[in-house]
PDB file of N, CA, C, O and CB in Angstrom:
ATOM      1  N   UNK A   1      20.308  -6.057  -4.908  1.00  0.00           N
ATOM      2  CA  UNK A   1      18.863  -6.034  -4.893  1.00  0.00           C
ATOM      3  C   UNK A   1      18.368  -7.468  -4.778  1.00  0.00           C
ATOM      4  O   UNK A   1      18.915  -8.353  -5.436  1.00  0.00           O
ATOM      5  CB  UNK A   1      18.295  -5.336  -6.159  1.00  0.00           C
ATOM      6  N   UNK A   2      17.123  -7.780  -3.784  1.00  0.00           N
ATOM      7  CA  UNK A   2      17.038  -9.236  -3.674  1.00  0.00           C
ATOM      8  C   UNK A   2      15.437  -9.259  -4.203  1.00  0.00           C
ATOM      9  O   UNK A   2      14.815 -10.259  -4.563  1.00  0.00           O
ATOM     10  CB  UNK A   2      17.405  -9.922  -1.967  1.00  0.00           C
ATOM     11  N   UNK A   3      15.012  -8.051  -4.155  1.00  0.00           N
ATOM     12  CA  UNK A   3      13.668  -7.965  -4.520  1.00  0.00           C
ATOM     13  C   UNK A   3      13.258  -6.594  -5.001  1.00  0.00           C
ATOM     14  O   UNK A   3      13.411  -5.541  -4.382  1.00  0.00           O
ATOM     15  CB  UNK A   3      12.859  -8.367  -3.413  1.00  0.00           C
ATOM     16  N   UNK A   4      12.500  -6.819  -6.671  1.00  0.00           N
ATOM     17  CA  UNK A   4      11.943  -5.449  -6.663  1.00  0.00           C
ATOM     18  C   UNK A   4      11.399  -5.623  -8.307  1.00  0.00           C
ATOM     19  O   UNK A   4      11.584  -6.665  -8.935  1.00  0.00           O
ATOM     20  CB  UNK A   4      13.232  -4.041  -6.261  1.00  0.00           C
ATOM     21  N   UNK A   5      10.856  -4.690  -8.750  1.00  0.00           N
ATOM     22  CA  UNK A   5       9.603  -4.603  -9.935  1.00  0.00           C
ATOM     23  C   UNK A   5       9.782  -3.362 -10.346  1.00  0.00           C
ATOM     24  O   UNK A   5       9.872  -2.406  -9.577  1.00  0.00           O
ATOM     25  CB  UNK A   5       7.959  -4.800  -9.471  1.00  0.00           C
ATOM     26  N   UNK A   6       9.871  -3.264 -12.115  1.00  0.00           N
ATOM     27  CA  UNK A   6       9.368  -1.915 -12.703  1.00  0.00           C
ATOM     28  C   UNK A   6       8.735  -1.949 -13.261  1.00  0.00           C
ATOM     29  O   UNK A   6       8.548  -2.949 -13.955  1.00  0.00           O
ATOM     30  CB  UNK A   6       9.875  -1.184 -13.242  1.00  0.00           C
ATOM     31  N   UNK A   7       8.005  -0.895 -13.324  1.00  0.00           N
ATOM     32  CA  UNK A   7       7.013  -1.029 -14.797  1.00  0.00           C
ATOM     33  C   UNK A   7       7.065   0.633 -15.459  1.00  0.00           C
ATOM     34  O   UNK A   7       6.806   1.673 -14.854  1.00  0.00           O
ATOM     35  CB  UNK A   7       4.942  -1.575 -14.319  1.00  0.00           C
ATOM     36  N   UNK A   8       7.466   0.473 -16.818  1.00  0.00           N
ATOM     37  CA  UNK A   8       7.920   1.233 -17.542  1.00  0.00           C
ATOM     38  C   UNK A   8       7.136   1.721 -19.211  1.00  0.00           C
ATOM     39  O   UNK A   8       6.708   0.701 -19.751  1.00  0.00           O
ATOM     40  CB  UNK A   8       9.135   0.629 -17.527  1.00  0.00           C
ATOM     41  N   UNK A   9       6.973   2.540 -19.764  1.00  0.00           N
ATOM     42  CA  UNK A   9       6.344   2.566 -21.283  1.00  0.00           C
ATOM     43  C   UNK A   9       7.410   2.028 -22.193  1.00  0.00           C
ATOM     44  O   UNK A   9       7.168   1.595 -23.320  1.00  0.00           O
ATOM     45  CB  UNK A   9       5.901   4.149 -21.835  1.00  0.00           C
ATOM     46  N   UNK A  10       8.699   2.081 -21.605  1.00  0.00           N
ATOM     47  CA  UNK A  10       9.702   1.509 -22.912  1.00  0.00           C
ATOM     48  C   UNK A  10      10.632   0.668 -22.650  1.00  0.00           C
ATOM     49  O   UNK A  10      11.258   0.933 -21.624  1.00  0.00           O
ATOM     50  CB  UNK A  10      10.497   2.501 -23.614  1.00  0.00           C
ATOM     51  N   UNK A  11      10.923  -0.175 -23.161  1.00  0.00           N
ATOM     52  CA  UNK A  11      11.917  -1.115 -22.697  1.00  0.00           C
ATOM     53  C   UNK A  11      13.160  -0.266 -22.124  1.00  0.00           C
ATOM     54  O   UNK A  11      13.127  -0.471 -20.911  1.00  0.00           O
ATOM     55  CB  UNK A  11      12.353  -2.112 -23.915  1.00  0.00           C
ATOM     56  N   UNK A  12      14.133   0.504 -22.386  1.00  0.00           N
ATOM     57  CA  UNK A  12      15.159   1.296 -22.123  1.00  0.00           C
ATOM     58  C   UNK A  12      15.181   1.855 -20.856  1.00  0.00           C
ATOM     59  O   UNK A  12      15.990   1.645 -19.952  1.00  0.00           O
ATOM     60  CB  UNK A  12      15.231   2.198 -22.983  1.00  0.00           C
ATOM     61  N   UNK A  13      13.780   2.918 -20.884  1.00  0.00           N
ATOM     62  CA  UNK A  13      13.307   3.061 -19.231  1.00  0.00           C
ATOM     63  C   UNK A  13      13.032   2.139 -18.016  1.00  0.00           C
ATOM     64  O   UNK A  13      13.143   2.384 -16.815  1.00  0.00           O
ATOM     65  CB  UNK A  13      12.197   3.571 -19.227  1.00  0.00           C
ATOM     66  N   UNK A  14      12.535   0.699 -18.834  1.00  0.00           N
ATOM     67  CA  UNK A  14      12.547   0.027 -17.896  1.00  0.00           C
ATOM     68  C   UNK A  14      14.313  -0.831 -17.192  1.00  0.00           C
ATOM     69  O   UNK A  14      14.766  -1.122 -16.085  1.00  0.00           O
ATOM     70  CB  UNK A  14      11.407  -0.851 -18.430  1.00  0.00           C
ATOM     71  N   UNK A  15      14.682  -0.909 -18.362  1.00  0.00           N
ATOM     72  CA  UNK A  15      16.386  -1.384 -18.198  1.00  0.00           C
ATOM     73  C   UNK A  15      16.971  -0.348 -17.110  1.00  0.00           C
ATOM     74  O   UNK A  15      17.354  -0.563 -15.960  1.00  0.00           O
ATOM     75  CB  UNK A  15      17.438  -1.190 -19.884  1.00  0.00           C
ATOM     76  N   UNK A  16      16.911   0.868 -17.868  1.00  0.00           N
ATOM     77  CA  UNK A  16      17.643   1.731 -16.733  1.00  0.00           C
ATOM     78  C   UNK A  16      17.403   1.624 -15.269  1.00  0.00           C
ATOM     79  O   UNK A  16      18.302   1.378 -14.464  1.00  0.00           O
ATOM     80  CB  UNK A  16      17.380   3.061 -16.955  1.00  0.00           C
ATOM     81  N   UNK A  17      16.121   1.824 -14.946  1.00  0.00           N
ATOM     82  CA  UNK A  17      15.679   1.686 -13.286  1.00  0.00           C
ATOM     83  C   UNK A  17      16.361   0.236 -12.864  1.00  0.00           C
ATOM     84  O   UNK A  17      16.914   0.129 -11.769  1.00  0.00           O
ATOM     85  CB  UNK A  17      13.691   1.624 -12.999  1.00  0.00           C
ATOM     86  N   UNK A  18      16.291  -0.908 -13.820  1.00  0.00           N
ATOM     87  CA  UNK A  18      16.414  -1.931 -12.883  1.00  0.00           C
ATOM     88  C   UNK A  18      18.263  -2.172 -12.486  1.00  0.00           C
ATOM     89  O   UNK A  18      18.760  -2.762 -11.527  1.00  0.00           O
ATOM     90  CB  UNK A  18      15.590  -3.362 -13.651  1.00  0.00           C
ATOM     91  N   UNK A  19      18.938  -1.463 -13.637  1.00  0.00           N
ATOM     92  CA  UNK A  19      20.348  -1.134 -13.382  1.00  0.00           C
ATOM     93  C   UNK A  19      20.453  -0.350 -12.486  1.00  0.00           C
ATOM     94  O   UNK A  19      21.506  -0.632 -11.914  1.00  0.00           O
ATOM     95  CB  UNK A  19      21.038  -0.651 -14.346  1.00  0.00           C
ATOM     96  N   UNK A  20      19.868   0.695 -11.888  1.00  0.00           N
ATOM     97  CA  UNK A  20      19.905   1.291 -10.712  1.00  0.00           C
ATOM     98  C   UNK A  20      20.031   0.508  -9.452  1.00  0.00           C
ATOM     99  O   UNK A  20      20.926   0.503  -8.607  1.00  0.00           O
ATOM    100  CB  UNK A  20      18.883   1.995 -10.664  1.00  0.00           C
ATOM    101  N   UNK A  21      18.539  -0.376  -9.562  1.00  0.00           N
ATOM    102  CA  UNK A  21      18.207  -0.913  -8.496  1.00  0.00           C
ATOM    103  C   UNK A  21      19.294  -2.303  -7.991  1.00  0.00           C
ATOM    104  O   UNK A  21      19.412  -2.689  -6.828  1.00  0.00           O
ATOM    105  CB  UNK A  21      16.725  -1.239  -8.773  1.00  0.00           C
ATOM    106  N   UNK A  22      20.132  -2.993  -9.411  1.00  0.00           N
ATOM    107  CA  UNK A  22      20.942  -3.989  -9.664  1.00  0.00           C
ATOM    108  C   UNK A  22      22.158  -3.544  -8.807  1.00  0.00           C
ATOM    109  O   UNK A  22      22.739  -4.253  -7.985  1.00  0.00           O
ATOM    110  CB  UNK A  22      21.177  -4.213 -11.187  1.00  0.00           C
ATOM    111  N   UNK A  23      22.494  -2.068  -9.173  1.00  0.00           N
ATOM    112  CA  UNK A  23      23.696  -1.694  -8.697  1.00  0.00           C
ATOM    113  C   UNK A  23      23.651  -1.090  -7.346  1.00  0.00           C
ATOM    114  O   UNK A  23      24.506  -0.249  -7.071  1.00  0.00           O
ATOM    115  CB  UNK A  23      24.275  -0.849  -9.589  1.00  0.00           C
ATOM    116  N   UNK A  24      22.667  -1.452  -6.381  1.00  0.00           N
ATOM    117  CA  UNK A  24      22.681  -1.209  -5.046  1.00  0.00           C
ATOM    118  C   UNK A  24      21.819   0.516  -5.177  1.00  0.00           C
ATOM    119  O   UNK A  24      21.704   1.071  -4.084  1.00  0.00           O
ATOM    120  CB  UNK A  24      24.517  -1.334  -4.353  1.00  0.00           C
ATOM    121  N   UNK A  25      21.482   0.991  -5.912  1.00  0.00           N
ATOM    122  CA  UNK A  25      20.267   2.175  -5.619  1.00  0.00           C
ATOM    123  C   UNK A  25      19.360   1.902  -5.000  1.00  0.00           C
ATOM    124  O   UNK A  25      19.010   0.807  -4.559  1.00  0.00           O
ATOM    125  CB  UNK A  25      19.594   2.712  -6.607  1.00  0.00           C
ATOM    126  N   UNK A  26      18.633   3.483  -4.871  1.00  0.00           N
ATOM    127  CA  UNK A  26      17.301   2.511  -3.741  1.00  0.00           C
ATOM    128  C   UNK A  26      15.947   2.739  -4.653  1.00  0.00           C
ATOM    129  O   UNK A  26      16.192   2.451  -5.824  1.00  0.00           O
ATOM    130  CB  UNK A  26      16.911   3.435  -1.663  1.00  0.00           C
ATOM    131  N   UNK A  27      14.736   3.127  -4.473  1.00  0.00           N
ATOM    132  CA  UNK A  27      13.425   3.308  -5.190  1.00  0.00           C
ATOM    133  C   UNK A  27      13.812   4.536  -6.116  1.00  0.00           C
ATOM    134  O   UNK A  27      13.930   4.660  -7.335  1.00  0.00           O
ATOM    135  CB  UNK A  27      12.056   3.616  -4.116  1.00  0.00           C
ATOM    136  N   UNK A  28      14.014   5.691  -4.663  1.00  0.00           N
ATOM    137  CA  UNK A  28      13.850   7.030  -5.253  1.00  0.00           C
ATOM    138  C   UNK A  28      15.272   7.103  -6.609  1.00  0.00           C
ATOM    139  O   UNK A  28      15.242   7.720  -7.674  1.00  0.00           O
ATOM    140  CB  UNK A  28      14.023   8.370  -3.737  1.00  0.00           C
ATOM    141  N   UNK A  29      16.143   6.427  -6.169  1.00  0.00           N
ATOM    142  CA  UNK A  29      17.299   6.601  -7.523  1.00  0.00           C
ATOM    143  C   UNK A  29      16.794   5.991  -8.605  1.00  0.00           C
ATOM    144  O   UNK A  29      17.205   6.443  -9.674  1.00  0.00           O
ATOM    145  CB  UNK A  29      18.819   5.903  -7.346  1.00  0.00           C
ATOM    146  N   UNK A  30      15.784   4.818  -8.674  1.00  0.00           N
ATOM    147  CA  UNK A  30      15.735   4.287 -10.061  1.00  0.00           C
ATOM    148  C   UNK A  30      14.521   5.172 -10.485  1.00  0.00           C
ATOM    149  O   UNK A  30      14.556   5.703 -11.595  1.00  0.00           O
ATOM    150  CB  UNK A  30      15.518   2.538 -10.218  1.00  0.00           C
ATOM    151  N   UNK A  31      13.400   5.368  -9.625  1.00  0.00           N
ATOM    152  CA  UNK A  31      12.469   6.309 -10.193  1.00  0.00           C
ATOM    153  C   UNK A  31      13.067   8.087 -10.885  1.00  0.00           C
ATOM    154  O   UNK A  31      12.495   8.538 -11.877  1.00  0.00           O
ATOM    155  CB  UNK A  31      11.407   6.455  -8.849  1.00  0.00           C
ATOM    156  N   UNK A  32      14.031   8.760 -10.316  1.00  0.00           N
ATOM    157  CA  UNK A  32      14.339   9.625 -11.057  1.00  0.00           C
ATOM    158  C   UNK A  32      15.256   8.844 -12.455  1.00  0.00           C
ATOM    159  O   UNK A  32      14.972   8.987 -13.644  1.00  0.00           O
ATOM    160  CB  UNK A  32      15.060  10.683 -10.120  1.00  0.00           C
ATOM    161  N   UNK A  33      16.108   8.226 -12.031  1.00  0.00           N
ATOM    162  CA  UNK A  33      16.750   7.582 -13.294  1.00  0.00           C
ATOM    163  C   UNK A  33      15.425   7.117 -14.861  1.00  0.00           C
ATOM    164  O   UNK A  33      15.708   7.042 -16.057  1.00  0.00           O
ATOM    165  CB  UNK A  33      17.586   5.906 -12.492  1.00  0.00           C
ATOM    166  N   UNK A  34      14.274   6.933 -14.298  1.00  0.00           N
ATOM    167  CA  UNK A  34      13.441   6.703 -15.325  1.00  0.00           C
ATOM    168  C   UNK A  34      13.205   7.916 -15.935  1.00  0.00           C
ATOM    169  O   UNK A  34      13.387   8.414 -17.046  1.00  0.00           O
ATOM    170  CB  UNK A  34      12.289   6.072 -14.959  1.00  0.00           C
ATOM    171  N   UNK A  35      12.716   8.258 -14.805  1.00  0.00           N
ATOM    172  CA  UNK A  35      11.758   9.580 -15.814  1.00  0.00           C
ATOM    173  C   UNK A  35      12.601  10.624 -16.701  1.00  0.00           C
ATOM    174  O   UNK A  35      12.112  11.384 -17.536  1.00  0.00           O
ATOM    175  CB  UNK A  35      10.827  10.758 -14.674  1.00  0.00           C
ATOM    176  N   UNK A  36      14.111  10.505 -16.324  1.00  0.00           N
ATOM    177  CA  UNK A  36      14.924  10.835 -17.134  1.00  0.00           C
ATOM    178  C   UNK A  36      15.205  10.369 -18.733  1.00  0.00           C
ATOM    179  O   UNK A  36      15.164  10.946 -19.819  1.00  0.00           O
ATOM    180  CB  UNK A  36      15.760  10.648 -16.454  1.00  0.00           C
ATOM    181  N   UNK A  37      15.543   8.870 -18.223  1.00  0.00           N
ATOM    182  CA  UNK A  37      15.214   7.914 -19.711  1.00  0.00           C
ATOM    183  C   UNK A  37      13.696   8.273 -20.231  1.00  0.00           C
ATOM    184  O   UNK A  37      13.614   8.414 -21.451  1.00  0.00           O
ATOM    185  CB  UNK A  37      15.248   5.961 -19.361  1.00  0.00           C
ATOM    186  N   UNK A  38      12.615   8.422 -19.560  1.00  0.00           N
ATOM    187  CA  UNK A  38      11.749   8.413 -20.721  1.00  0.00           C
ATOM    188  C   UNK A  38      11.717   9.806 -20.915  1.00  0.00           C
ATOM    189  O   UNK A  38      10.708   9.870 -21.616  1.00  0.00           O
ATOM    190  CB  UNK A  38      10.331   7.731 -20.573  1.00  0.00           C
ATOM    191  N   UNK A  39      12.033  10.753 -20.815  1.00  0.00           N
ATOM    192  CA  UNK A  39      12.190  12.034 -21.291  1.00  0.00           C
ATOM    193  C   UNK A  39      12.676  11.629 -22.372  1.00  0.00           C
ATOM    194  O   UNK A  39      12.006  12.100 -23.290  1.00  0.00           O
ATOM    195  CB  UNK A  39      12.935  13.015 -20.577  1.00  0.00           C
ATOM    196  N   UNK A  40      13.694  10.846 -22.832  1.00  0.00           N
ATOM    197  CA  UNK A  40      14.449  10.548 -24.235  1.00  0.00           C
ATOM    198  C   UNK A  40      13.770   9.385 -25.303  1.00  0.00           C
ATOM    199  O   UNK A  40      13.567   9.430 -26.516  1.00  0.00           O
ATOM    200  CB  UNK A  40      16.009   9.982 -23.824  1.00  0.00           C
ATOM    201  N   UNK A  41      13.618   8.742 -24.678  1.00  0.00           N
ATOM    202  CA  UNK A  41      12.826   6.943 -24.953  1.00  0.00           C
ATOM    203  C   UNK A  41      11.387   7.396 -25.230  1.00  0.00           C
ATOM    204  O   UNK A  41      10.976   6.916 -26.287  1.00  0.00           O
ATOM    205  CB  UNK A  41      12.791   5.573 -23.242  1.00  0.00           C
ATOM    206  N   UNK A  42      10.473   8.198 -24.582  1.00  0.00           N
ATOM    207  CA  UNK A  42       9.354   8.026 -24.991  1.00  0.00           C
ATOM    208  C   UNK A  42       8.692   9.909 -24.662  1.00  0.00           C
ATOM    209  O   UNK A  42       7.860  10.295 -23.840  1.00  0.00           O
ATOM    210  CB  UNK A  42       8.661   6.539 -24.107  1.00  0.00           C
ATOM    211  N   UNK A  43       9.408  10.610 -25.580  1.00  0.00           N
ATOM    212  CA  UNK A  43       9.438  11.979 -25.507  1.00  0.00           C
ATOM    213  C   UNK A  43       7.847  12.853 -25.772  1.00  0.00           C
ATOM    214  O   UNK A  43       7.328  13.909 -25.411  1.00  0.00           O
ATOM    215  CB  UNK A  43      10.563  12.346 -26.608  1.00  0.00           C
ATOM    216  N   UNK A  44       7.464  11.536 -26.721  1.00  0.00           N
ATOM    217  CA  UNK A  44       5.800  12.415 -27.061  1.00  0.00           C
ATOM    218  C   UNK A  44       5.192  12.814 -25.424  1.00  0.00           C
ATOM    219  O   UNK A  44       5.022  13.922 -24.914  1.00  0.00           O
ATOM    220  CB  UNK A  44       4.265  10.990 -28.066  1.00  0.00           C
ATOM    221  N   UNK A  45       4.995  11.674 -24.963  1.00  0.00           N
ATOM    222  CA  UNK A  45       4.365  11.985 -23.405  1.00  0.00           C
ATOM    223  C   UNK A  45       4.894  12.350 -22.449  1.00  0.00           C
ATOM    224  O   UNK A  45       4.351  12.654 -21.387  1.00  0.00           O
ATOM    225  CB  UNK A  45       3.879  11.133 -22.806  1.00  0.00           C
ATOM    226  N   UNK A  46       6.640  12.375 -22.846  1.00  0.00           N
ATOM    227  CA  UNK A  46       6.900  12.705 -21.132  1.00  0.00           C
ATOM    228  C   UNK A  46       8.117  13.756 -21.527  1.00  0.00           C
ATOM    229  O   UNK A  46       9.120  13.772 -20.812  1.00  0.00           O
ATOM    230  CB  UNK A  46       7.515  11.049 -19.871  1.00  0.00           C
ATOM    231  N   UNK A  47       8.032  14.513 -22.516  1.00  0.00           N
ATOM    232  CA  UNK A  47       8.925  14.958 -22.840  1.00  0.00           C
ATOM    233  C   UNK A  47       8.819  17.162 -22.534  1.00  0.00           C
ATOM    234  O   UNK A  47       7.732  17.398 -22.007  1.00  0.00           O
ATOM    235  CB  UNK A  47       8.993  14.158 -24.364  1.00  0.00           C
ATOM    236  N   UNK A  48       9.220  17.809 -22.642  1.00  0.00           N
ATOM    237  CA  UNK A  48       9.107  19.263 -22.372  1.00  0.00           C
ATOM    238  C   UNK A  48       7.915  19.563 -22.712  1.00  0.00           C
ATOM    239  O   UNK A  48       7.315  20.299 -21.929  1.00  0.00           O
ATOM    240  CB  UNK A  48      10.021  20.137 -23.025  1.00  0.00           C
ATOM    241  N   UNK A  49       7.341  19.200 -23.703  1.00  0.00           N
ATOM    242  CA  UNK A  49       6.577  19.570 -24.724  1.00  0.00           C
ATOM    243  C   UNK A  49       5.372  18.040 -24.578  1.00  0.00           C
ATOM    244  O   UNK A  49       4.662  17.693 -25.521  1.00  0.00           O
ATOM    245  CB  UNK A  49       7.674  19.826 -26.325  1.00  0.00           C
ATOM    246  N   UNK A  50       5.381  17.653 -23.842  1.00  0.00           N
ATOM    247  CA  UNK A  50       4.474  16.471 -23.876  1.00  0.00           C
ATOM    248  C   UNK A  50       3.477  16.629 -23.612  1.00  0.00           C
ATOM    249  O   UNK A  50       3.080  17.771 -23.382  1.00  0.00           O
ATOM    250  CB  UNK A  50       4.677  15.556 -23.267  1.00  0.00           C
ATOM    251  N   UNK A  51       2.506  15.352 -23.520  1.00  0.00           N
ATOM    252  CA  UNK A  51       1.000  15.304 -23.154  1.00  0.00           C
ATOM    253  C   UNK A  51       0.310  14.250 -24.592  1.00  0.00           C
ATOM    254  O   UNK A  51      -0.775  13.667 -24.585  1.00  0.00           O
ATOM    255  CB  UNK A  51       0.254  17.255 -23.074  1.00  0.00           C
ATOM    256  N   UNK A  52       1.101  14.266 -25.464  1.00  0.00           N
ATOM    257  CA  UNK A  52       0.601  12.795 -26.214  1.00  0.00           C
ATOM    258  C   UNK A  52       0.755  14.393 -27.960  1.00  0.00           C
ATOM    259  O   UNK A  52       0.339  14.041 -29.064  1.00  0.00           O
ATOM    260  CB  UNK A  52      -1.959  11.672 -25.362  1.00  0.00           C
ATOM    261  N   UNK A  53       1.184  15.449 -27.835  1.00  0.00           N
ATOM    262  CA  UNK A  53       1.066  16.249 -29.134  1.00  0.00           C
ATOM    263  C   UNK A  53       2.018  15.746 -29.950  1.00  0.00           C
ATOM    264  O   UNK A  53       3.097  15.461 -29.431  1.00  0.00           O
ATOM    265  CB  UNK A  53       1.245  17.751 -29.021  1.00  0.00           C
ATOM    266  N   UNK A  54       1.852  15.553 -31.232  1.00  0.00           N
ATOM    267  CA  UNK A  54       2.507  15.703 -32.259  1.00  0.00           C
ATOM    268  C   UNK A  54       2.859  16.621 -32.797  1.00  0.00           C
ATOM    269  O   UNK A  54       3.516  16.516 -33.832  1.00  0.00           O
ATOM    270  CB  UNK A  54       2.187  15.296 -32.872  1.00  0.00           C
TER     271      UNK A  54
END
Protein backbone atom coordinates (compact mmCIF):
# COMPACT_ATOMS: atom_id res chain seq x y z
CA UNK A 1 0.00 0.00 0.00
CA UNK A 2 1.63 3.39 -0.95
CA UNK A 3 -1.39 5.38 -0.16
CA UNK A 4 -4.55 5.24 1.81
CA UNK A 5 -6.76 6.49 5.03
CA UNK A 6 -9.24 5.00 7.59
CA UNK A 7 -11.43 6.31 9.64
CA UNK A 8 -12.91 4.13 12.20
CA UNK A 9 -15.11 4.46 15.85
CA UNK A 10 -12.41 2.23 17.51
CA UNK A 11 -8.98 1.93 17.47
CA UNK A 12 -9.05 -2.07 16.67
CA UNK A 13 -11.40 -1.41 13.68
CA UNK A 14 -9.29 1.01 12.59
CA UNK A 15 -5.95 -1.34 12.95
CA UNK A 16 -7.69 -4.07 11.24
CA UNK A 17 -8.59 -2.25 7.83
CA UNK A 18 -5.19 -0.77 7.69
CA UNK A 19 -3.61 -4.47 8.08
CA UNK A 20 -5.70 -5.35 5.24
CA UNK A 21 -4.76 -2.58 3.22
CA UNK A 22 -0.74 -3.12 4.58
CA UNK A 23 -0.98 -6.64 3.41
CA UNK A 24 -1.76 -5.89 -0.26
CA UNK A 25 -5.94 -5.88 0.09
CA UNK A 26 -7.81 -3.55 -1.77
CA UNK A 27 -10.77 -0.91 -0.34
CA UNK A 28 -13.57 -3.39 -0.56
CA UNK A 29 -11.36 -6.09 1.69
CA UNK A 30 -10.51 -3.62 4.42
CA UNK A 31 -14.04 -2.11 4.43
CA UNK A 32 -15.72 -5.58 5.02
CA UNK A 33 -12.79 -6.50 7.38
CA UNK A 34 -14.09 -3.40 9.51
CA UNK A 35 -17.43 -3.69 9.80
CA UNK A 36 -16.71 -7.07 10.99
CA UNK A 37 -14.30 -5.78 13.77
CA UNK A 38 -16.75 -3.28 14.78
CA UNK A 39 -19.49 -5.74 15.07
CA UNK A 40 -17.14 -6.90 18.09
CA UNK A 41 -15.16 -3.54 19.10
CA UNK A 42 -18.04 -1.32 19.10
CA UNK A 43 -21.25 -3.68 19.32
CA UNK A 44 -23.78 -1.04 20.88
CA UNK A 45 -24.06 0.58 17.28
CA UNK A 46 -23.06 -1.79 14.93
CA UNK A 47 -23.83 -4.82 16.44
CA UNK A 48 -27.22 -7.41 15.65
CA UNK A 49 -29.05 -5.64 18.00
CA UNK A 50 -27.68 -2.10 17.41
CA UNK A 51 -28.68 1.45 16.82
CA UNK A 52 -27.03 3.05 20.07
CA UNK A 53 -29.75 0.54 22.71
CA UNK A 54 -28.64 -0.50 25.85
Amino acid sequence: MKYGSVAAGHKSTAKAAMDILKDGGNAFDAVVTAVFVSMTSEYCLTGACGGGRL
